[in-house]
C-alpha positions as CSV (number, residue, x, y, z in Angstrom):
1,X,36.7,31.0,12.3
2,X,39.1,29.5,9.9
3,X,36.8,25.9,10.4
4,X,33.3,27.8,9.5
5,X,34.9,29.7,6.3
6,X,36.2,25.9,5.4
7,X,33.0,24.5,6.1
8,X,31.1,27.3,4.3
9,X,33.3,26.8,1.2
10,X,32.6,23.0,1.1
11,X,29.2,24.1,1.0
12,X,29.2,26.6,-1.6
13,X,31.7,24.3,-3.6
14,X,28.3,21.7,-3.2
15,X,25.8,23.8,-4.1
16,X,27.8,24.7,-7.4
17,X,28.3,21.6,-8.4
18,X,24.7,20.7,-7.8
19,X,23.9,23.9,-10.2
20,X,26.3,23.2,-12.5
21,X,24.7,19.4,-12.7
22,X,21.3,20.8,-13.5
23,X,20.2,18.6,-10.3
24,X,17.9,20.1,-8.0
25,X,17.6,18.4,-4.5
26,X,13.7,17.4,-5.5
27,X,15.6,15.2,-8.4
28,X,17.9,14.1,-6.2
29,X,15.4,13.0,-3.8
30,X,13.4,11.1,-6.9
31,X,16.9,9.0,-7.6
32,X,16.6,8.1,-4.2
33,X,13.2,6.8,-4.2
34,X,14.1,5.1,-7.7
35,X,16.2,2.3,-5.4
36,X,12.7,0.8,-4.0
37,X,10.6,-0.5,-5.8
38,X,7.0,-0.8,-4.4
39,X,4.5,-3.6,-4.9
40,X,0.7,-3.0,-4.9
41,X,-1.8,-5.8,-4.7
42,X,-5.4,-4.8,-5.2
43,X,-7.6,-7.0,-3.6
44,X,-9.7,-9.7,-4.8
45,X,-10.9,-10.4,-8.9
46,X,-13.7,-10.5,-11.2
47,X,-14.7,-14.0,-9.8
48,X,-13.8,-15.7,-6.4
49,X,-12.1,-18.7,-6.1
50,X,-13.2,-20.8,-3.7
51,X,-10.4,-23.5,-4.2
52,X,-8.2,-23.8,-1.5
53,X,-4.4,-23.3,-0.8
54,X,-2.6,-22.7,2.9
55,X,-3.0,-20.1,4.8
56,X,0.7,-19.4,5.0
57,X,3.9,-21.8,4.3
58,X,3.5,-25.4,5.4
59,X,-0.1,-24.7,7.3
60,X,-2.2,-27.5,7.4
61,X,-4.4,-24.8,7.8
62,X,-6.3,-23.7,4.1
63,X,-8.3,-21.2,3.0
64,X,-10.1,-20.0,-0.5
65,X,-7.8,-19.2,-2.9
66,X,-9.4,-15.8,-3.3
67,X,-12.5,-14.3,-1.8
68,X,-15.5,-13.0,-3.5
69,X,-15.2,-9.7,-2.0
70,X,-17.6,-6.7,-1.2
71,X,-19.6,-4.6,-2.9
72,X,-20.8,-0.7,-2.9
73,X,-24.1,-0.4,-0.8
74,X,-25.0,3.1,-2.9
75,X,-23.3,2.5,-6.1
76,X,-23.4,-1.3,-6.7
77,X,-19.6,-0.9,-7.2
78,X,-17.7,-4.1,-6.6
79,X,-14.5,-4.1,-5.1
80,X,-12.6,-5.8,-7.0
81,X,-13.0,-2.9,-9.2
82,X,-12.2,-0.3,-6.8
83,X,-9.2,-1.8,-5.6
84,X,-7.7,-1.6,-9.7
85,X,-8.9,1.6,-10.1
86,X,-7.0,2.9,-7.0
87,X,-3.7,0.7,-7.9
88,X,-3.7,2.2,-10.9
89,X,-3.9,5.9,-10.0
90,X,-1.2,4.8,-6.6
91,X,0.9,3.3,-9.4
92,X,1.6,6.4,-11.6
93,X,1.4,8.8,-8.6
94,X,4.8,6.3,-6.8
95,X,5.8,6.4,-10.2
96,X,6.0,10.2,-10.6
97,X,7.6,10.1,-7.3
98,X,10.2,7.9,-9.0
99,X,9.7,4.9,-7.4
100,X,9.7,1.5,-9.5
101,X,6.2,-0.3,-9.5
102,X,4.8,-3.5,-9.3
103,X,1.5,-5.1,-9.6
104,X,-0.3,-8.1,-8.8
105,X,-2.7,-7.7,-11.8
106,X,-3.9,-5.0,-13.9
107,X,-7.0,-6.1,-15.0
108,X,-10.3,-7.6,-13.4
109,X,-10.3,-11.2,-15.0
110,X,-8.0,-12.7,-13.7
111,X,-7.7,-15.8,-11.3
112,X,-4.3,-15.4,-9.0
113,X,-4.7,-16.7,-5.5
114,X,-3.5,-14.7,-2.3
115,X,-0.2,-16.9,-1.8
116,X,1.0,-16.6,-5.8
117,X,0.4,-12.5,-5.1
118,X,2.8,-12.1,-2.3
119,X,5.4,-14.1,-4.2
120,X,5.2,-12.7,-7.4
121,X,6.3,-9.4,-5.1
122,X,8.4,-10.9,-3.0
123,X,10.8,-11.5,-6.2
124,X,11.0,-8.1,-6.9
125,X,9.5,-5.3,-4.5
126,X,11.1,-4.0,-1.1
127,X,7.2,-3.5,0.1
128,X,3.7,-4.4,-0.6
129,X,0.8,-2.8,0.2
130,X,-2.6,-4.4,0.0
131,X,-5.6,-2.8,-1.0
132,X,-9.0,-3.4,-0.2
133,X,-12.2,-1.8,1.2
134,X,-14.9,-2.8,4.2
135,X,-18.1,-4.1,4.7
136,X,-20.3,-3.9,7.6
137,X,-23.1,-2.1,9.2
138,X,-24.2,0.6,7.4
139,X,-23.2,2.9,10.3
140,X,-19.8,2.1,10.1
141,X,-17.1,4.1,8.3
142,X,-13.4,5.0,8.4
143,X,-10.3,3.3,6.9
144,X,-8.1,1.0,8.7
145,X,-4.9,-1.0,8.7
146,X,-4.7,-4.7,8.9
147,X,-1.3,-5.7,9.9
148,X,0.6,-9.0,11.4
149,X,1.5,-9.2,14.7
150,X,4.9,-9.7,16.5
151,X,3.7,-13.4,17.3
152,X,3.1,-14.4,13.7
153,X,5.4,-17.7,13.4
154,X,6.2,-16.6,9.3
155,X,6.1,-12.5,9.3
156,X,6.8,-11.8,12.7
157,X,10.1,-10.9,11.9
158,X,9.1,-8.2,9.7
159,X,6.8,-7.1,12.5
160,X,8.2,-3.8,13.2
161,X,8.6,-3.0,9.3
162,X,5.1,-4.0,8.7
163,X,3.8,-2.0,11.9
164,X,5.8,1.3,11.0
165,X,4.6,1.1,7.1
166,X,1.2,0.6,8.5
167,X,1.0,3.5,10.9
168,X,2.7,5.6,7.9
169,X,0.1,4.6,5.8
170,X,-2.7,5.0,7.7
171,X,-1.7,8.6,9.4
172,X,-1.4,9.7,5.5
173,X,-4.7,8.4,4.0
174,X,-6.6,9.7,7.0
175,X,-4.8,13.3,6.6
176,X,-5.5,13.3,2.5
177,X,-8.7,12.3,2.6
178,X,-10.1,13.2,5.5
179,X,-11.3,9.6,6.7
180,X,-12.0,8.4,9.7
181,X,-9.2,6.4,11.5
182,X,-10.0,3.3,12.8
183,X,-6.4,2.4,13.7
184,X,-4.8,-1.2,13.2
185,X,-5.6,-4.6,13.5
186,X,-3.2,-7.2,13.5
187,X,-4.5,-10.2,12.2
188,X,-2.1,-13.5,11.4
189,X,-4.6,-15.2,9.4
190,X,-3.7,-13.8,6.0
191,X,-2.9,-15.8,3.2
192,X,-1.4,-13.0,1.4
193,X,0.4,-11.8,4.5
194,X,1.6,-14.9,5.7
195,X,3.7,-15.7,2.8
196,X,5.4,-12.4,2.4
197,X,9.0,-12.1,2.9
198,X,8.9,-8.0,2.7
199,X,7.2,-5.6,4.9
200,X,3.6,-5.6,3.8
201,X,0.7,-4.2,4.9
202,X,-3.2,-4.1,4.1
203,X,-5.2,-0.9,3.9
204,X,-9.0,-0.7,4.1
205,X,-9.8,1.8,2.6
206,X,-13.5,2.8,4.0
207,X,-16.7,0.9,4.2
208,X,-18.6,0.3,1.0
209,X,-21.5,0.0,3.5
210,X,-21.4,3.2,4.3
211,X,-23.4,5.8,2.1
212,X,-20.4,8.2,2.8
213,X,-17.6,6.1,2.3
214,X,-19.2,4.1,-0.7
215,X,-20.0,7.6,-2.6
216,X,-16.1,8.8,-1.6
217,X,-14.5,6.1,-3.2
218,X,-16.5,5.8,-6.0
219,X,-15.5,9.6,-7.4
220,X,-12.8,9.2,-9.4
221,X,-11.4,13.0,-8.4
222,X,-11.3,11.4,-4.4
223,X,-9.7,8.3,-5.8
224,X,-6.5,10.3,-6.9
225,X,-6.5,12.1,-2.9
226,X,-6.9,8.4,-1.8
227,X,-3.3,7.1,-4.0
228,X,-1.9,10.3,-2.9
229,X,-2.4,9.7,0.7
230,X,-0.8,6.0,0.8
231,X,2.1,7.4,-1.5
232,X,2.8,10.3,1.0
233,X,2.9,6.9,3.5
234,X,5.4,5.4,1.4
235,X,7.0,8.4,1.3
236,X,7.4,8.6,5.1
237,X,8.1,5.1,5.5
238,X,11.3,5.9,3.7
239,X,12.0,8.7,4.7
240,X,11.4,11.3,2.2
C-alpha cells in the first residue's frame, strides 16, 4: 500500500508540475517532434533534364538528371506542379505538428538533379520522403510506395527504416484519403534513392491517368487530406 500512495504522489507531484508549466502533454509531444526534422522532395521540375549523372555513388551506371514527368489525363495538370503544391500544404501541416522542414525546391523553375536532392537532405533531415504521382492505363488507380530493397549495395542498410517509413506512409494516405493501396515496390534503380544516407521513401500518390485519381488530386480541399495522410505516416514512423 505504502508503494502505490508513493507512486500515486509521484504522479500527482507530475501532473502539478506539468499544470503549473502551462505544458499540456499535446505540447509536450510537439517538442518531441521538433528534434526531427523532415525532408520533402517533390518530384520532377518545370523542364526535364535529360543530362546525365549516376544512378547512385560510383555507378558506371547514368541516368537523366531529372525526368520530364507525367501529366493529368482530365485536367492537363503536370506533375511537377502537383508534387509542389502537395509539399507545400505537407510542409506547414509537419510544421504545425512541430516538426522542422526541409525542401528540395519551392518553386517550378528550377533545374536540380535527383542526386543534388538527396544530398542537400542528407545534410540536414533525419527523413525524406519523395513525392510524385503515376501514369499508366487509364484503368489504373491507387497510390503506392516505391522503396529500396534489402539488397541495394548503397541503401540497403537503411532497408528496414525505409521499409517501416514506407508501410507507415502508405497505411496513412490510403486511410485519409481513401485511395486504393497498391502496396510497395522496391526498386534499386533510383537516383534519388541511391544516394540517400537517411531513411527515404517515395510515395505515388495516384494515377494521373485515371479520371478519378487525376480529378482527386487536382482539388485543392483533397490535397490538404492527401499532406495530412503522409504526416499522420510520419507521425507513426516516430512514434507519436
Amino acid at each position: 500500500m505504502k508503494r502505490h500512495i508513493i507512486r500515486i504522489s509521484g504522479l500527482l507531484i507530475a501532473i502539478c508540475m506539468i499544470i503549473g508549466l502551462g505544458i499540456c502533454p499535446a505540447q509536450a509531444a510537439k517538442r518531441r517532434r521538433s528534434q526531427y526534422t523532415i525532408g520533402i522532395d517533390p518530384g520532377h521540375q518545370r523542364y526535364g533534364d535529360s543530362s546525365t549523372e549516376p544512378s547512385a555513388p560510383g555507378s558506371r551506371v547514368r541516368k537523366a538528371k531529372v525526368a520530364g514527368g507525367t501529366r493529368g489525363r482530365y485536367t492537363g495538370l503536370p506533375e511537377y506542379k502537383l508534387t509542389l503544391q502537395v509539399a507545400k500544404k505537407l510542409k506547414q501541416e509537419l510544421k504545425d505538428r512541430g516538426y522542422k522542414v526541409v525542401m528540395t525546391r519551392s518553386r517550378n523553375d528550377v533545374n536540380i538533379s535527383n542526386s543534388k536532392r538527396a544530398k542537400k537532405l542528407n545534410r540536414r533531415c533525419d527523413i525524406a520522403i519523395r513525392l510524385h504521382a503515376d501514369g499508366g492505363a487509364s484503368s489504373a488507380h491507387g497510390a503506392s510506395m516505391q522503396c529500396s530493397s534489402r539488397n541495394n549495395r548503397y541503401v540497403g542498410h537503411l532497408y528496414s527504416k525505409c521499409n517501416r517509413l514506407s508501410r507507415d506512409i502508405l497505411r496513412a494516405y490510403c486511410s485519409e484519403t481513401g485511395m486504393r493501396s497498391r502496396g510497395i515496390a522496391y526498386r534499386d534503380d533510383l537516383t534519388g534513392t541511391n544516394f540517400s544516407t537517411i531513411p527515404v521513401t517515395l510515395i505515388e500518390m495516384g494515377f494521373m491517368t485515371n479520371r478519378s485519381d487525376d480529378r482527386y488530386m487536382a482539388k485543392s480541399s483533397n490535397q490538404y487530406l492527401m499532406a495530412e495522410g503522409i504526416a499522420n505516416g510520419v507521425d507513426d514512423y516516430f512514434g507519436f
